[in-house]
C-alpha positions as CSV (number, residue, x, y, z in Angstrom):
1,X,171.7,59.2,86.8
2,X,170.9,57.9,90.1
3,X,169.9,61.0,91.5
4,X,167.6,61.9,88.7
5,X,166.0,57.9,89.3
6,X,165.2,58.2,92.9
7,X,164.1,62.4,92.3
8,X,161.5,60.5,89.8
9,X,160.8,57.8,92.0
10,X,159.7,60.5,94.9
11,X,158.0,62.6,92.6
12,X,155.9,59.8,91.3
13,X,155.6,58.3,95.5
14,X,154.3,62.4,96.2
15,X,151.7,62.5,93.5
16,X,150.0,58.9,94.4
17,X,149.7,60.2,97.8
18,X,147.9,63.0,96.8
19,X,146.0,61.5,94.4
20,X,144.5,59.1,97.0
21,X,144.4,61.9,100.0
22,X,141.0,62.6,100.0
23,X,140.9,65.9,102.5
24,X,137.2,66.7,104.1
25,X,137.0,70.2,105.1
26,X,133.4,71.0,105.6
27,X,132.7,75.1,105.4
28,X,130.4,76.9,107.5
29,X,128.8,80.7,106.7
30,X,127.4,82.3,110.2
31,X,125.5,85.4,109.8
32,X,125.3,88.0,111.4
33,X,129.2,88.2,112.7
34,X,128.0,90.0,115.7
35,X,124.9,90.6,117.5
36,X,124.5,93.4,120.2
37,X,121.4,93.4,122.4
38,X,121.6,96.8,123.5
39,X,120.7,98.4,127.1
40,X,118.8,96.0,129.0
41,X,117.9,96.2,132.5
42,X,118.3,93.7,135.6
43,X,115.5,91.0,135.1
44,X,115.0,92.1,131.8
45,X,114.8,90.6,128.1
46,X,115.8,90.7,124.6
47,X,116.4,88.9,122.1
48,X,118.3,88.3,118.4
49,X,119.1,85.6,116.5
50,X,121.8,84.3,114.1
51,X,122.0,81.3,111.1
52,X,124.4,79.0,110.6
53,X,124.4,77.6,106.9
54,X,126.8,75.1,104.5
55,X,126.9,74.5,100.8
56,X,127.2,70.7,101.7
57,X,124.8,68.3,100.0
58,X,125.3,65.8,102.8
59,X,124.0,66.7,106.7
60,X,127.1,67.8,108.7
61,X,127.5,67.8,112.3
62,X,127.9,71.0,113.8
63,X,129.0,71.4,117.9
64,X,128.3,74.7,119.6
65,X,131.3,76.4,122.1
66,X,131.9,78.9,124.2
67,X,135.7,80.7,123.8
68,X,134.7,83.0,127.3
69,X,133.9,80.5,129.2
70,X,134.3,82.7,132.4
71,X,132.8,85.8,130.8
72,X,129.3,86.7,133.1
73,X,127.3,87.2,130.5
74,X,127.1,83.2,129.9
75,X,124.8,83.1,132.8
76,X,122.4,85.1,131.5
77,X,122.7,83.4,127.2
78,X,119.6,81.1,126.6
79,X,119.2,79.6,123.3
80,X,116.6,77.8,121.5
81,X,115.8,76.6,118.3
82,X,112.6,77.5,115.8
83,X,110.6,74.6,117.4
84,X,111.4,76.2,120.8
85,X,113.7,73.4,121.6
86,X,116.3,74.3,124.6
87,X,120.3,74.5,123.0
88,X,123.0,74.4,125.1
89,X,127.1,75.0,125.0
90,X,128.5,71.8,123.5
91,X,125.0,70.2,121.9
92,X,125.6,68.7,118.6
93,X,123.1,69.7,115.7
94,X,122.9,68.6,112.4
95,X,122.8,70.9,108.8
96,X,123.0,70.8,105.4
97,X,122.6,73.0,102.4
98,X,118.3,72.9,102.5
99,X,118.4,72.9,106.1
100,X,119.8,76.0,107.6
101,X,120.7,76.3,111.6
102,X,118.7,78.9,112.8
103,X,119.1,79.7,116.5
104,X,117.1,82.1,119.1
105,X,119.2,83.5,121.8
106,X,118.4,86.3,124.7
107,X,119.5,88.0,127.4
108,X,118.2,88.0,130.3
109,X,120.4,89.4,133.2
110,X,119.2,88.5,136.4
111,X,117.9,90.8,139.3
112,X,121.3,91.5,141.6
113,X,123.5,91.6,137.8
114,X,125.6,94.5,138.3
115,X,125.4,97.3,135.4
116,X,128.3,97.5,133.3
117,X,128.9,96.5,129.2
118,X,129.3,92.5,128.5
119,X,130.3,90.4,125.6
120,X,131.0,86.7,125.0
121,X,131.9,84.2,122.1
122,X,129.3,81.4,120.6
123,X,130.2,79.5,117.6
124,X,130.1,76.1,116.2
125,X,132.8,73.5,114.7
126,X,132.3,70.8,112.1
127,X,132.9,67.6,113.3
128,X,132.5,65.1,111.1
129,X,130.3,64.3,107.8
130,X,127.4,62.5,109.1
131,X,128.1,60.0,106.2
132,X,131.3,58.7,107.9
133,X,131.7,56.0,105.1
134,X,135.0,55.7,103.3
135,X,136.5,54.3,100.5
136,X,138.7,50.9,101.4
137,X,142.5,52.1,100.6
138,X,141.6,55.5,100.8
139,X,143.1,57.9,103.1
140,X,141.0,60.6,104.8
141,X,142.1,63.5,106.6
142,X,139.9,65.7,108.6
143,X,140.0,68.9,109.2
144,X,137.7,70.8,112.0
145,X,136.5,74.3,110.8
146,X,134.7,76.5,112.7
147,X,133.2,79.9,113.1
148,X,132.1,81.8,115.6
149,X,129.8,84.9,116.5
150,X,130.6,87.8,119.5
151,X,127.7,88.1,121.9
152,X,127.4,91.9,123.9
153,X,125.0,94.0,125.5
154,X,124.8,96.8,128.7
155,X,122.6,96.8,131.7
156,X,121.2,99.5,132.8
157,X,118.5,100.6,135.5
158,X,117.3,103.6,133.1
159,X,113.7,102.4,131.6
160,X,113.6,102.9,128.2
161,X,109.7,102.9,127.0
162,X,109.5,102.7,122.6
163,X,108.2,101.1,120.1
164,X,107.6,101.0,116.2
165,X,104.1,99.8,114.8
166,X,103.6,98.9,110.4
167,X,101.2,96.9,108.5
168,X,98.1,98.4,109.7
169,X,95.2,97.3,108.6
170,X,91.3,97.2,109.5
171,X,88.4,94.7,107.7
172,X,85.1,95.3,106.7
173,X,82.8,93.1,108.7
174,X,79.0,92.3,108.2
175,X,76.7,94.1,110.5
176,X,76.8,92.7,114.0
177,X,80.3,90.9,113.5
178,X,83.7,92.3,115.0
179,X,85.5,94.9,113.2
180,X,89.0,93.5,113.7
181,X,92.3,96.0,114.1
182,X,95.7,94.3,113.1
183,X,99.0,95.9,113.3
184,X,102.8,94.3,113.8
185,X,104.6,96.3,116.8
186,X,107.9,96.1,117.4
187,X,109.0,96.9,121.2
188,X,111.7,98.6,120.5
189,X,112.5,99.8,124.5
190,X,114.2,97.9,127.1
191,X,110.9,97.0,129.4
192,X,107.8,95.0,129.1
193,X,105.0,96.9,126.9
194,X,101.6,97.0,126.5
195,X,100.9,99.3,124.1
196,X,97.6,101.7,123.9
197,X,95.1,101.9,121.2
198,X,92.7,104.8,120.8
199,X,90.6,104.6,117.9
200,X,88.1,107.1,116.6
201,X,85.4,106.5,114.4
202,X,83.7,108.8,112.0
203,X,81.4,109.3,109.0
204,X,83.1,108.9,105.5
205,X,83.2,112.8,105.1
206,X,85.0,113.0,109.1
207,X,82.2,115.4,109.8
208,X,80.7,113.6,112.5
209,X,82.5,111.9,115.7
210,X,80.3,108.6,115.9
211,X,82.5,106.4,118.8
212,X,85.7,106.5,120.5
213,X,87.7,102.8,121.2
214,X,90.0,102.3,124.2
215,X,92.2,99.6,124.4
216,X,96.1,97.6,125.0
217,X,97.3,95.5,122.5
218,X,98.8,93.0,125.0
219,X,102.4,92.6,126.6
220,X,105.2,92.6,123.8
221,X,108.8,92.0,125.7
222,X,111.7,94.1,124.5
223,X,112.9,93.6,120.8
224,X,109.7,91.3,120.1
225,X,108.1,92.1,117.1
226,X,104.4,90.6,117.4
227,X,101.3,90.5,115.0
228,X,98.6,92.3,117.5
229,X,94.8,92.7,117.1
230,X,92.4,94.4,118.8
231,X,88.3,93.8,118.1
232,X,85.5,95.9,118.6
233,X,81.6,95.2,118.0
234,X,80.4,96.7,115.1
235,X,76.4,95.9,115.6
236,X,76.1,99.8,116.3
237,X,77.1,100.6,113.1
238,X,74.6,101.0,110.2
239,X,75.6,99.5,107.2
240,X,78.3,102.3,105.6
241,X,81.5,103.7,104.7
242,X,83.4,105.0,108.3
243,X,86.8,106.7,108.5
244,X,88.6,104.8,111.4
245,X,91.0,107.8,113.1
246,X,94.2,105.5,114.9
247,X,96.3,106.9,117.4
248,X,99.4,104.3,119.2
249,X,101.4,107.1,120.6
250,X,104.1,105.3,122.1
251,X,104.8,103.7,118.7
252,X,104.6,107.3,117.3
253,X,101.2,106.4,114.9
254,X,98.7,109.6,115.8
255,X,95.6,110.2,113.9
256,X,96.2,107.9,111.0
257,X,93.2,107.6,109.0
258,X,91.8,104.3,107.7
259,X,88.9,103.5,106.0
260,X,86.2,100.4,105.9
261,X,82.4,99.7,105.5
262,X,79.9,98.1,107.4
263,X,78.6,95.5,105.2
264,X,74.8,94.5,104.5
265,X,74.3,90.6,106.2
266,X,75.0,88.3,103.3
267,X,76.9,90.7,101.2
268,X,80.7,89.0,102.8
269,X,80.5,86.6,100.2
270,X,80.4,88.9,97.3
271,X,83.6,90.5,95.3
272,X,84.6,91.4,92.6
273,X,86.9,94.4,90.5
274,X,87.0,96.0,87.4
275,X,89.8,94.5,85.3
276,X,89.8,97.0,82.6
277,X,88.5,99.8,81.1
278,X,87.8,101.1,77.8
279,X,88.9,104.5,76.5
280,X,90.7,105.8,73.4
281,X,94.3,107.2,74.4
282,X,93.3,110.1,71.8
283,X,89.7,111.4,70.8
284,X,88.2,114.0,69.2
285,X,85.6,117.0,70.2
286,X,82.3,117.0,69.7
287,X,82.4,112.6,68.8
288,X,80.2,111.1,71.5
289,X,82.7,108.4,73.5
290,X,81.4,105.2,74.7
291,X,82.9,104.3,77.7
292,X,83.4,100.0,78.6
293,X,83.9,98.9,81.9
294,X,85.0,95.4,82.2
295,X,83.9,94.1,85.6
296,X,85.0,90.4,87.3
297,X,82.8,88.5,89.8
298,X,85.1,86.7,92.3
299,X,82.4,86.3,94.3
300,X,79.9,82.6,94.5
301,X,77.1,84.6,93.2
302,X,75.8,86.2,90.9
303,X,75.2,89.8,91.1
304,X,73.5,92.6,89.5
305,X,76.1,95.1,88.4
306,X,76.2,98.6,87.2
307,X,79.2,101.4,86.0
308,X,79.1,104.9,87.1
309,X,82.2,106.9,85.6
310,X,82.9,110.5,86.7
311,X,85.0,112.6,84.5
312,X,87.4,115.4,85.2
313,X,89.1,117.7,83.3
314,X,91.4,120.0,85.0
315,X,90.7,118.7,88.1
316,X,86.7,119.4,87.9
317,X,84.6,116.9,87.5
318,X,82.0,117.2,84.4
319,X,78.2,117.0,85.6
320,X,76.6,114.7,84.6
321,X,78.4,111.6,85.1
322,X,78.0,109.0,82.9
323,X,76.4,106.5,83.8
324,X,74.8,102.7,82.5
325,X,71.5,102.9,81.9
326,X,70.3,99.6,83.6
327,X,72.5,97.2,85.5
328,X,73.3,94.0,83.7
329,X,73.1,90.4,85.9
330,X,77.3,88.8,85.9
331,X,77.4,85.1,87.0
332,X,79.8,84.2,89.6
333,X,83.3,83.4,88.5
334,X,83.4,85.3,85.2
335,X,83.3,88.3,83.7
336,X,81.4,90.8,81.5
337,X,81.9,94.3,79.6
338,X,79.1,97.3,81.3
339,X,78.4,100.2,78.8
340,X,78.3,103.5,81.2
341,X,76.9,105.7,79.0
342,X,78.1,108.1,76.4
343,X,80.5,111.2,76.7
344,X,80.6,113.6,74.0
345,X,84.0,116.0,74.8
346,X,84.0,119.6,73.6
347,X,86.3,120.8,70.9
348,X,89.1,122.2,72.5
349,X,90.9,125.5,71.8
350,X,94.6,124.0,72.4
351,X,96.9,121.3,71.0
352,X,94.9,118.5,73.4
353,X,93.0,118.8,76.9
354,X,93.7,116.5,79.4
355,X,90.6,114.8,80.7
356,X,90.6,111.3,83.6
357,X,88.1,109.0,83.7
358,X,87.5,107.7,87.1
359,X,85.0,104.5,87.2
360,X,83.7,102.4,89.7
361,X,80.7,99.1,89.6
362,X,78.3,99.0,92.1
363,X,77.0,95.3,92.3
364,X,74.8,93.9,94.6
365,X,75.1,95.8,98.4
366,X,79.4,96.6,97.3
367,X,81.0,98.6,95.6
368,X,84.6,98.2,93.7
369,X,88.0,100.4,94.0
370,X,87.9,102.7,92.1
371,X,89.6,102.4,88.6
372,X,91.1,105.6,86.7
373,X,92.4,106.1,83.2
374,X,93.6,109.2,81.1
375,X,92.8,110.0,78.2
376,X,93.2,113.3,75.3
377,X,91.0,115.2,73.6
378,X,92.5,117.2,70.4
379,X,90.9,119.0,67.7
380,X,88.7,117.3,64.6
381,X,91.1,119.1,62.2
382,X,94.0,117.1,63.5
383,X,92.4,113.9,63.0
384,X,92.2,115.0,59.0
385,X,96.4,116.3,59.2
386,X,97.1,113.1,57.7
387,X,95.1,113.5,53.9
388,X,97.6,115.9,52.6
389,X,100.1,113.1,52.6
390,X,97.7,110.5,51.3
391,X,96.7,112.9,48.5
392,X,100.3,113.6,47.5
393,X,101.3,109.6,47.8
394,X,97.7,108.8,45.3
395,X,98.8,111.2,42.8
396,X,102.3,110.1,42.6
397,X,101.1,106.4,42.3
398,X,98.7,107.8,39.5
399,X,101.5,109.6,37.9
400,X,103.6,106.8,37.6
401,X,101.2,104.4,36.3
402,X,100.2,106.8,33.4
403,X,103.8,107.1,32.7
404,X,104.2,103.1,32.5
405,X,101.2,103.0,30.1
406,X,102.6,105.5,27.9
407,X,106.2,103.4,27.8
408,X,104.5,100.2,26.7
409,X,102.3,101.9,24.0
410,X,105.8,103.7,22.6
411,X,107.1,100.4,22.1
């Protein structure tokens, strides 16, 4: 009996313990787990970066170590923060759930660094909660959890010269003002680049070779990616449409064609699109189609505007185009239906013909995307499939009504 009192006794002791333990372990996610920084040669760069985050509510203290602290690559590990703010081993930093830890590091090995493959270990342990207040009688037990990230990379004195270039793009300036080249490169080698731009510009059929553009988009350091721009006058240039031919051979771009106008002085401010347009999925040969264009004025003006549609079937177009007869005045800010004309199809000799509707709004010195839309054309006997049925449902309607009068006049 005694045994079984004191068992209870230690049982209960045990479970008030535990109840009143309060135990703080404060998890950390580091991603990536690794981070290599490939070849790189003596006095050379690059670069990566890796997050620390926490599902805690409350700001946690994290301190950053190194578990190689004779490993040589240490000497050549800088890190900063987003702000550009120096971090060193054994600096304290503070996150929490909204605020991620997002650190900058490269590599750098310096000019006598022998060549050979390095690594090394940066990672972070939670201290304590920065809200160190406690609970009087409670008893708190803290435990430090960490993480940590391996660090490698090769030097190498074997030049590597690449790079990777995307979201190209080219405006549409006024006459007189810059037309402006913008394109992200990535320097994907392992020495300083300064990538060259040749541009070519033609007529908007490329029949005619107007100017040729020379030019470096500025020093990018290995593993950068950087927005780039390049500007060239475009007071030469008549007001028009051009085809701009781009060539950035060391990022393996050659002869890509882009497109952009020369815009009348004053015409920058005006824009606008079509938002819809108005076609019957299925019509009907020989019933003349009125086609609706529904055009929107972003721009601060008012404009006069005017809907040419072009109309192919089987991939030729039907001459003439339709087109509005006069061009009607749209305020700035709103929007407004333009009539381009009427289409009458043909009657066509097969189940349907496919026919596209391509539409665009000339308003004021611009001109819209264009805006396409199929549509089919099928026979007029089709349209008329449908009275058989309605006949057959009228006289059965009929029928049963004369029966019902002849059932009430019986009785």
């Amino acid at each position: 009996m005694n045994i079984k009192k004191y068992s209870l006794i230690i049982i209960l002791t045990m479970f008030i313990i535990l109840t009143t333990l309060t135990v703080t372990s404060l998890d950390i996610a580091l991603t990536p787990g690794s981070l290599n920084f490939g070849t790189v040669l003596r006095d050379g760069f690059s670069q990566g970066s890796f997050k620390f985050s926490t599902y805690s509510e409350k700001p946690i203290t994290v301190m950053l170590y190194n578990s190689q602290p004779n490993s040589l690559m240490n000497s050549w590990i800088y890190m900063h923060s987003v702000n550009g703010s120096d971090i060193k081993i054994g600096d304290k930093i503070q996150l929490d759930k909204n605020h991620p830890l997002i650190i900058f590091i490269t590599f750098e090995p310096a000019n006598d660094a022998p060549n050979g493959d390095y690594d090394t270990t940066i990672g972070a342990t939670v201290e304590v909660s920065a809200d160190t207040s406690e609970n009087v009688g409670e008893t708190v037990a803290k435990i430090k959890t960490g993480i940590s990230i391996r660090l490698s990379g090769s030097i190498n004195d074997v030049e590597s010269i690449s790079c990777s270039a995307t979201n190209l793009i080219i405006n549409s300036p006024e006459n007189g003002e810059s037309v402006i080249f913008n394109t992200r490169i990535k320097n994907t080698g392992n020495i300083i680049l300064n990538p060259r731009l040749e541009i070519e510009i033609w007529d908007k059929d490329k029949t005619r070779l107007i100017k040729k553009i020379d030019g470096n988009l500025g020093m990018i350091k290995p593993t950068i990616n950087a927005e780039t721009q390049y500007e060239f006058d475009s007071s030469n240039l008549p007001p028009n449409e051009y085809v701009a031919s781009v060539s950035l051979k060391q990022c393996n771009v050659e002869n890509k064609l882009m497109s952009f106008r020369v815009l009348e002085i004053g015409t920058k401010n005006l824009d606008g699109r079509i938002k819809s347009l108005d076609i019957p999925s299925i019509v009907y040969g020989f019933k003349p189609l009125i086609i609706r264009v529904t055009f929107e004025n972003f721009g601060s003006q008012s404009v006069a505007s005017q809907a040419i549609c072009h109309i192919y079937k089987d991939n030729i177009e039907i001459v003439p185009p339709p087109v509005s007869e006069k061009s009607i005045i749209v305020k700035a800010k709103e929007s407004a239906e333009l009539d381009s004309g009427y289409f009458t199809p043909v009657q066509t000799k097969n189940d349907e013909d496919r026919y596209v509707a391509k539409c665009y709004v000339h308003y004021g010195n611009k001109q819209t995307d264009e805006y396409s839309k199929v549509f089919f054309v099928k026979k007029e006997a089709e349209k008329k499939s449908n009275n058989p049925a309605i006949l057959i449902v009228g006289m059965v309607l009929l029928i049963l009504i004369l029966i019902g009068v002849i059932i009430k006049r019986n009785k």
